[in-house]
Z-matrix of the N, CA and C atoms (Angstrom, degrees):
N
C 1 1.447
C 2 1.536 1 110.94
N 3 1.386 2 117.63 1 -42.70
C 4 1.132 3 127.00 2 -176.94
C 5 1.814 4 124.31 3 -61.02
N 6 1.620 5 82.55 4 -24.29
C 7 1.870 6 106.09 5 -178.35
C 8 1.514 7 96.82 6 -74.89
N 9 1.423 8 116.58 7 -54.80
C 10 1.107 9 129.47 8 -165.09
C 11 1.871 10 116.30 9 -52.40
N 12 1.349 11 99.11 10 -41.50
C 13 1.523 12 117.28 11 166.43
C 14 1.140 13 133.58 12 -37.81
N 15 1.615 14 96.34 13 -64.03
C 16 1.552 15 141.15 14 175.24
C 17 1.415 16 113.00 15 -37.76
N 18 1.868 17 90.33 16 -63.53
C 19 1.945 18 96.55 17 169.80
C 20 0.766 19 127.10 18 -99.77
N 21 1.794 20 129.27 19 20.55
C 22 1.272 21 113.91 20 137.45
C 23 1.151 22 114.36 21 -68.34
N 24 1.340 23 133.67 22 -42.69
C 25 1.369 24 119.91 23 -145.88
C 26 1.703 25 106.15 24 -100.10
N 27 1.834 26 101.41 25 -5.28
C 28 1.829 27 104.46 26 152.18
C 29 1.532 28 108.08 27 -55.41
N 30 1.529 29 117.87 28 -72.56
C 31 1.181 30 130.32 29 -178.59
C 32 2.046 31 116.59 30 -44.14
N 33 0.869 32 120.07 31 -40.44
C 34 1.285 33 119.26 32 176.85
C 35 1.982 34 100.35 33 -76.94
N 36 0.857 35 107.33 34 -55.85
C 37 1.638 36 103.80 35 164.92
C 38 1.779 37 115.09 36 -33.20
N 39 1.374 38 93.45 37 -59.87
C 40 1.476 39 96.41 38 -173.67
C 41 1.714 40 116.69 39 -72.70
N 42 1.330 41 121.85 40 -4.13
C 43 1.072 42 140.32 41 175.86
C 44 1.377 43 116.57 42 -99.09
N 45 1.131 44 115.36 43 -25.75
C 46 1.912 45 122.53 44 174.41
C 47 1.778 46 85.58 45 -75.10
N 48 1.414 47 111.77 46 -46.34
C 49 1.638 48 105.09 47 -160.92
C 50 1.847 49 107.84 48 -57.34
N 51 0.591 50 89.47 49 -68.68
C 52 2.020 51 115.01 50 152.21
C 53 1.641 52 110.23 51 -20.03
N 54 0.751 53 109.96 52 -40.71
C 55 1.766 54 109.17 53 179.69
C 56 1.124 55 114.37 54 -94.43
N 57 1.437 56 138.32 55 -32.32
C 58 1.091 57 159.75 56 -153.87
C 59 1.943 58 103.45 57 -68.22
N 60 1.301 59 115.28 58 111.62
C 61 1.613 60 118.25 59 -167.89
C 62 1.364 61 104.90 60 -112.23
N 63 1.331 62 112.82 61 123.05
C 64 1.682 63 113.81 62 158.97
C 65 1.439 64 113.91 63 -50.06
N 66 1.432 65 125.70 64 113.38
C 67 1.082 66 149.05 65 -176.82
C 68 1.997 67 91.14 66 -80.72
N 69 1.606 68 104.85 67 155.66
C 70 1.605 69 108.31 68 -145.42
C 71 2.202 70 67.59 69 -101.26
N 72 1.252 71 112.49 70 168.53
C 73 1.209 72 127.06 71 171.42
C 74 1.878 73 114.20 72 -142.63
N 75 1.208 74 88.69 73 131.25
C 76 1.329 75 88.90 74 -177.21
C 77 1.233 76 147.08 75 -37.56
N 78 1.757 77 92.15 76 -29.58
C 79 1.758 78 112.92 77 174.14
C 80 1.837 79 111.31 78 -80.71
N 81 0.706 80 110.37 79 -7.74
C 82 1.626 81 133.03 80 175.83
C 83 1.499 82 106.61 81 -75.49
N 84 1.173 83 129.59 82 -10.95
C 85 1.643 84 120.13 83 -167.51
C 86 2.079 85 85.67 84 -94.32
N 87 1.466 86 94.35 85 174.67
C 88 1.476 87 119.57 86 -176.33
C 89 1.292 88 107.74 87 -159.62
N 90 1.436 89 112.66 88 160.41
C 91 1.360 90 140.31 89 -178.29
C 92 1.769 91 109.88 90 -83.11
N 93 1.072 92 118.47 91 129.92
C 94 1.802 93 115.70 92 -178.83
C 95 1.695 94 79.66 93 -141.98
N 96 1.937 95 81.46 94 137.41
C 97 1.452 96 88.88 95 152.81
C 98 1.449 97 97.61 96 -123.57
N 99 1.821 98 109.45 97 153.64
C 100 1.572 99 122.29 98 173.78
C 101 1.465 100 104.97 99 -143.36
N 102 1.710 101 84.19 100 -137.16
C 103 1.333 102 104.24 101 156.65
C 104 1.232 103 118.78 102 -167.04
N 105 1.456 104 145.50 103 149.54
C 106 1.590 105 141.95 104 -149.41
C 107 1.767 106 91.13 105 -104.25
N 108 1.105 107 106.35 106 122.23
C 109 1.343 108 131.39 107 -177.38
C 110 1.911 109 119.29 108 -133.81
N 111 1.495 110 94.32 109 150.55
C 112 1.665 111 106.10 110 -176.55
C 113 1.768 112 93.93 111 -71.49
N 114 1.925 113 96.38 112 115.53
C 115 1.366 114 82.20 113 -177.17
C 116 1.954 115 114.22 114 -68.64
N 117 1.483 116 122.83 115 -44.82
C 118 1.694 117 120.45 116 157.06
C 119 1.208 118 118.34 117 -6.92
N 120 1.681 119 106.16 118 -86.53
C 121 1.300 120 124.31 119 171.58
C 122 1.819 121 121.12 120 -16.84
N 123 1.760 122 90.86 121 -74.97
C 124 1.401 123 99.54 122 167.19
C 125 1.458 124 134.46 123 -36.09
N 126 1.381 125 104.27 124 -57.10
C 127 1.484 126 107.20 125 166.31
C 128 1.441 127 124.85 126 -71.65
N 129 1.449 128 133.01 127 -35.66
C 130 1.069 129 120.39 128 163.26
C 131 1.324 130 127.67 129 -35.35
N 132 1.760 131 106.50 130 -44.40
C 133 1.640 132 118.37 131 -159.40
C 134 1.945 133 80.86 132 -88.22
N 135 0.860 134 131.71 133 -85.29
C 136 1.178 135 127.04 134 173.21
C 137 1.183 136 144.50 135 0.84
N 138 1.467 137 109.77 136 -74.54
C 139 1.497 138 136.97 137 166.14
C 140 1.342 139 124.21 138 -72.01
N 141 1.181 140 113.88 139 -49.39
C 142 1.515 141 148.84 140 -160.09
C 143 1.702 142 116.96 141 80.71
N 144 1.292 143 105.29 142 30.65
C 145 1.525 144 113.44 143 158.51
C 146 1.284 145 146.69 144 -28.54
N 147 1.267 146 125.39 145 92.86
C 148 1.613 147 105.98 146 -170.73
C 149 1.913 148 119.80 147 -64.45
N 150 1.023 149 102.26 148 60.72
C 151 1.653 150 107.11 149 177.73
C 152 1.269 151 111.07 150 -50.95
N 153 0.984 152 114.77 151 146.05
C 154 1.532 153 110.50 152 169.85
C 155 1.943 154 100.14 153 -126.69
N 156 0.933 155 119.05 154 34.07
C 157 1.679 156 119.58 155 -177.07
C 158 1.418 157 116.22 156 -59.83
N 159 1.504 158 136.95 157 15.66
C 160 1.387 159 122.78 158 168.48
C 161 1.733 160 85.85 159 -102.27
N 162 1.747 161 128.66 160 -21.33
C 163 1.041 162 115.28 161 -160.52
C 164 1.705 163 108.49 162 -80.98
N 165 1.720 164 116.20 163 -59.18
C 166 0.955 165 138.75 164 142.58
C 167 1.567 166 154.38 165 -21.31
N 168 1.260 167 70.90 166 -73.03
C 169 1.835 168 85.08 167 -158.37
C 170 2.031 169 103.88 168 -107.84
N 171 1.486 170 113.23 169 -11.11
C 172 1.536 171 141.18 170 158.93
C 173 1.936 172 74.79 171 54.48
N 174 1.558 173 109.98 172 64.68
C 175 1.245 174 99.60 173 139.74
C 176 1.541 175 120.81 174 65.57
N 177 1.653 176 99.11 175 15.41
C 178 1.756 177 114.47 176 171.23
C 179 1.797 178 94.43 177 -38.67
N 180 1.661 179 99.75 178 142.88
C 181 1.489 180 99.75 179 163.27
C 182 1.242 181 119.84 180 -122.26
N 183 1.089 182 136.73 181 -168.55
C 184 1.490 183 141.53 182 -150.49
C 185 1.830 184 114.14 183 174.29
N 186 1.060 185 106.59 184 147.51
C 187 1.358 186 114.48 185 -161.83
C 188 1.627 187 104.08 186 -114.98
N 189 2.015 188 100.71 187 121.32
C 190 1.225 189 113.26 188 -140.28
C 191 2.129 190 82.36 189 -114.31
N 192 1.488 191 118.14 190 110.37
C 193 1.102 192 113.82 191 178.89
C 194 1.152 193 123.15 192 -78.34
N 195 1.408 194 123.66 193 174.27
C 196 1.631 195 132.21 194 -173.22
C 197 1.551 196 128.55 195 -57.49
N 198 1.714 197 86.11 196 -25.06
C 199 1.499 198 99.69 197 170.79
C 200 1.386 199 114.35 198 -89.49
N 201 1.693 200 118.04 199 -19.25
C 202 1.695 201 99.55 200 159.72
C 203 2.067 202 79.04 201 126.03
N 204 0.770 203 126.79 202 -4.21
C 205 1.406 204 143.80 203 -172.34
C 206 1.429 205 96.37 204 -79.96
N 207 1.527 206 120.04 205 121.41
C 208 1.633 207 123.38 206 158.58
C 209 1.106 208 104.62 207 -113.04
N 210 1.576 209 103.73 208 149.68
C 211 1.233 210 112.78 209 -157.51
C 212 1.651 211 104.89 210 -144.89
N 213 0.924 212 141.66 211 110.28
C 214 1.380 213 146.96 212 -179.12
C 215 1.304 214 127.40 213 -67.64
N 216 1.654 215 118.68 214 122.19
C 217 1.161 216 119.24 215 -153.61
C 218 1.730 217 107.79 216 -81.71
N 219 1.197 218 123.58 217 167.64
C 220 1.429 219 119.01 218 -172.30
C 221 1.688 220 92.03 219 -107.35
N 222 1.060 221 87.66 220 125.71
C 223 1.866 222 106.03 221 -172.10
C 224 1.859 223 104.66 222 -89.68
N 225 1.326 224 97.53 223 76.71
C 226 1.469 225 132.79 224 140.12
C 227 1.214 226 152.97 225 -88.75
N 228 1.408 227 119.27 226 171.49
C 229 1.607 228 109.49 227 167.16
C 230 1.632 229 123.35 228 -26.81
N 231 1.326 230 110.68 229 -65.68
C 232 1.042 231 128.34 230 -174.64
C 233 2.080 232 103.69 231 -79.53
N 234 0.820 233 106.28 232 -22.34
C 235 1.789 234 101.02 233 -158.68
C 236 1.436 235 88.27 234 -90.76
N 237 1.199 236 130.52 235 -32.32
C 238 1.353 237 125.40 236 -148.48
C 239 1.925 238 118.56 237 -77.11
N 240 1.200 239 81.85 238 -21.32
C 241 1.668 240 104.57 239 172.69
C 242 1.578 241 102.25 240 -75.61
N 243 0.782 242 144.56 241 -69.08
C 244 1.726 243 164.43 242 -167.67
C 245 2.073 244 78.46 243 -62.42
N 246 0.829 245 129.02 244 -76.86
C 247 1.509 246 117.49 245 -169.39
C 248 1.653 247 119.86 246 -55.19
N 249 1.308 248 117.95 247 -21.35
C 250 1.451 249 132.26 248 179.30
C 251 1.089 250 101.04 249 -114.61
N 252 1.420 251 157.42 250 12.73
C 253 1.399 252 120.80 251 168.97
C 254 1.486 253 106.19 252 -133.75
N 255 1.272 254 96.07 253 131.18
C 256 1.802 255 107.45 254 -161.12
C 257 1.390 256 103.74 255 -61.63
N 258 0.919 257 104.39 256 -48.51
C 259 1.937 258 128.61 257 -159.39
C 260 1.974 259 81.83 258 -42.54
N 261 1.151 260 149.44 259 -34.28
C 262 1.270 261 152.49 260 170.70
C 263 1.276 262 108.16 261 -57.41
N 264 1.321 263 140.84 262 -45.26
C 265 1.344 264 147.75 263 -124.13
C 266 1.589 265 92.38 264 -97.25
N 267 1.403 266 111.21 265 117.84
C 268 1.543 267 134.17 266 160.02
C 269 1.562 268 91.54 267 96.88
N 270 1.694 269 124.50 268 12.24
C 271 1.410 270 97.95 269 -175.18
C 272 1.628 271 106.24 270 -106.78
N 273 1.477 272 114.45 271 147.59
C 274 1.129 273 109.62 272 155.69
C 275 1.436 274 141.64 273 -17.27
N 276 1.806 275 131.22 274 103.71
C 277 1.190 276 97.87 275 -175.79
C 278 1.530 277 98.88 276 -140.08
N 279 1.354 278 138.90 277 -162.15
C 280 1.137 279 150.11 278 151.86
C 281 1.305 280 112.65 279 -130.41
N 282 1.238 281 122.93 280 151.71
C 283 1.756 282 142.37 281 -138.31
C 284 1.762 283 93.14 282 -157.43
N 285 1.439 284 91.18 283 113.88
C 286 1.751 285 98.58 284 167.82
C 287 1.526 286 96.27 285 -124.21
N 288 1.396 287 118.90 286 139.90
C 289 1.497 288 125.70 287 -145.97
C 290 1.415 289 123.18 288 151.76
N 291 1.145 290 117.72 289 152.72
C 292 1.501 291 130.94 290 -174.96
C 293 1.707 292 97.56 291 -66.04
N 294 0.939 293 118.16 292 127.43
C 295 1.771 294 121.39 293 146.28
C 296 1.777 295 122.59 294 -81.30
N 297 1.078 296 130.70 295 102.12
C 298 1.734 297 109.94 296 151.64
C 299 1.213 298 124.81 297 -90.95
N 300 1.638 299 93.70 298 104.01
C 301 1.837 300 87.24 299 -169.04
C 302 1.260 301 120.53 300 -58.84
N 303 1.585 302 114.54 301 -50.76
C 304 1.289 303 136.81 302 -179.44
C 305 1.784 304 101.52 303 -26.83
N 306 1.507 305 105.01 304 -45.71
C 307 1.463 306 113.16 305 -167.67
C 308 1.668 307 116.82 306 -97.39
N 309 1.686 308 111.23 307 0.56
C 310 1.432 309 111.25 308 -169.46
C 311 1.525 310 116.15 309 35.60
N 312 1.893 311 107.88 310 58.62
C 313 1.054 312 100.96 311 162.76
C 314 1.942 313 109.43 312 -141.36
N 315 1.035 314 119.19 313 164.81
C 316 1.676 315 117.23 314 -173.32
C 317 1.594 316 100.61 315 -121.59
N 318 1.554 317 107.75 316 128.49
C 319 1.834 318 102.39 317 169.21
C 320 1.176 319 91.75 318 -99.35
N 321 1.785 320 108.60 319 144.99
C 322 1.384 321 95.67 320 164.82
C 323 1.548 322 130.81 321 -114.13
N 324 1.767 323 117.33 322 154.21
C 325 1.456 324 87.47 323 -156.50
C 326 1.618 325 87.20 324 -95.68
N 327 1.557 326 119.90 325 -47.10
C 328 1.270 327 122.64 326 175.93
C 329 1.732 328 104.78 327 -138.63
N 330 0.991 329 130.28 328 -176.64
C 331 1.644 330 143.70 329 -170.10
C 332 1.543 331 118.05 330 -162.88
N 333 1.283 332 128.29 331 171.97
C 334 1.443 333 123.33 332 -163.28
C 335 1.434 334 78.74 333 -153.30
N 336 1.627 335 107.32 334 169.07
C 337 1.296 336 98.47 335 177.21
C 338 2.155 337 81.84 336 -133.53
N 339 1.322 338 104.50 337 -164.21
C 340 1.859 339 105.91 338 177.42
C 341 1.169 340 95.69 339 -131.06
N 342 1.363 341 100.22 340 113.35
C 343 2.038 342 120.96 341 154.76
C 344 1.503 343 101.91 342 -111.58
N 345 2.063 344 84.78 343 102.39
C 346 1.625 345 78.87 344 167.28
C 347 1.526 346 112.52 345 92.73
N 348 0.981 347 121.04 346 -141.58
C 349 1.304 348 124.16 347 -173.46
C 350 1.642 349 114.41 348 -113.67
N 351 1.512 350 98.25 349 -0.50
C 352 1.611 351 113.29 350 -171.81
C 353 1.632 352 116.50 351 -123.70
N 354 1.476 353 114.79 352 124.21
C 355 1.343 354 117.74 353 168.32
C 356 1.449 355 118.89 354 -34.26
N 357 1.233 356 140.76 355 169.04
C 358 1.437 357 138.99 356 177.71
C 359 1.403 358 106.38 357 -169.50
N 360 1.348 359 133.07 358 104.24
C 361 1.421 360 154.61 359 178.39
C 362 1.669 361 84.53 360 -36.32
N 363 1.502 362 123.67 361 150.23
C 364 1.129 363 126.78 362 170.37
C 365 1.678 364 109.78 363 -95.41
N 366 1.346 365 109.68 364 125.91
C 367 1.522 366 120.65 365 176.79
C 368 1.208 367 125.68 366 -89.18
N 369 1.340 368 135.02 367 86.48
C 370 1.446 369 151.20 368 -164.42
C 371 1.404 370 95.45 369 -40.42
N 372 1.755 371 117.07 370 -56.85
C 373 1.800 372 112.57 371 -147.52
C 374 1.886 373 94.62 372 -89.34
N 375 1.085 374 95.79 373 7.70
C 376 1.623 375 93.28 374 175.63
C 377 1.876 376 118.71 375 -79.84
N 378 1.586 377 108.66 376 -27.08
C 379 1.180 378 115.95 377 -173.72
C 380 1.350 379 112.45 378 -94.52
């Protein structure tokens, strides 16, 4: 009985260890420049993907980096705007935000977009 105890409470140990998630920290975010793109689209023309995203997926977007890297936005508070609103799509932007590379995905905390020759914080009540 006493064995029996023992490895449960090895096994539940080793299972708390196991669950346990690196929480994101603020000093951890970075600067990306891209551009917000139809992720479908992209891959179709790209890959040769059979996307079907006007049927589906209505043109989810995703943020396509300098190195050619797409990366999928985390559909949040903040992300969810940048994934739904076209008026973004193919434009120049910069992305300050968590990366998970492991996961090819970007949170975002805020973004700028380029008018001109100058960055410009993106204005939600403007669109």
């Amino acid at each position: 009985m006493k064995l029996a105890v023992l490895c449960a409470s090895a096994l539940l140990a080793i299972g708390a260890l196991q669950v346990q998630e690196k929480k994101r920290d603020m000093k951890d975010r970075v600067w990306a420049e891209g551009k917000i793109v139809c992720i479908g689209c992209f891959l179709a023309e790209d890959a040769g993907a059979e996307a079907q995203c006007t049927l589906h997926a209505k043109h989810a977007q995703g943020f396509l980096d300098k190195e050619g890297k797409l990366w999928t936005i985390v559909d949040n508070e903040r992300g969810h705007f940048a994934i739904t609103n076209a008026a973004l799509r193919n434009q120049p932007i910069r992305i300050f935000g968590w990366p998970y590379e492991k996961h090819r995905y970007l949170e975002l905390y805020k973004y700028q977009i380029k008018d001109g020759d100058k960055w410009q914080i993106w204005d939600f009540c403007k669109t």
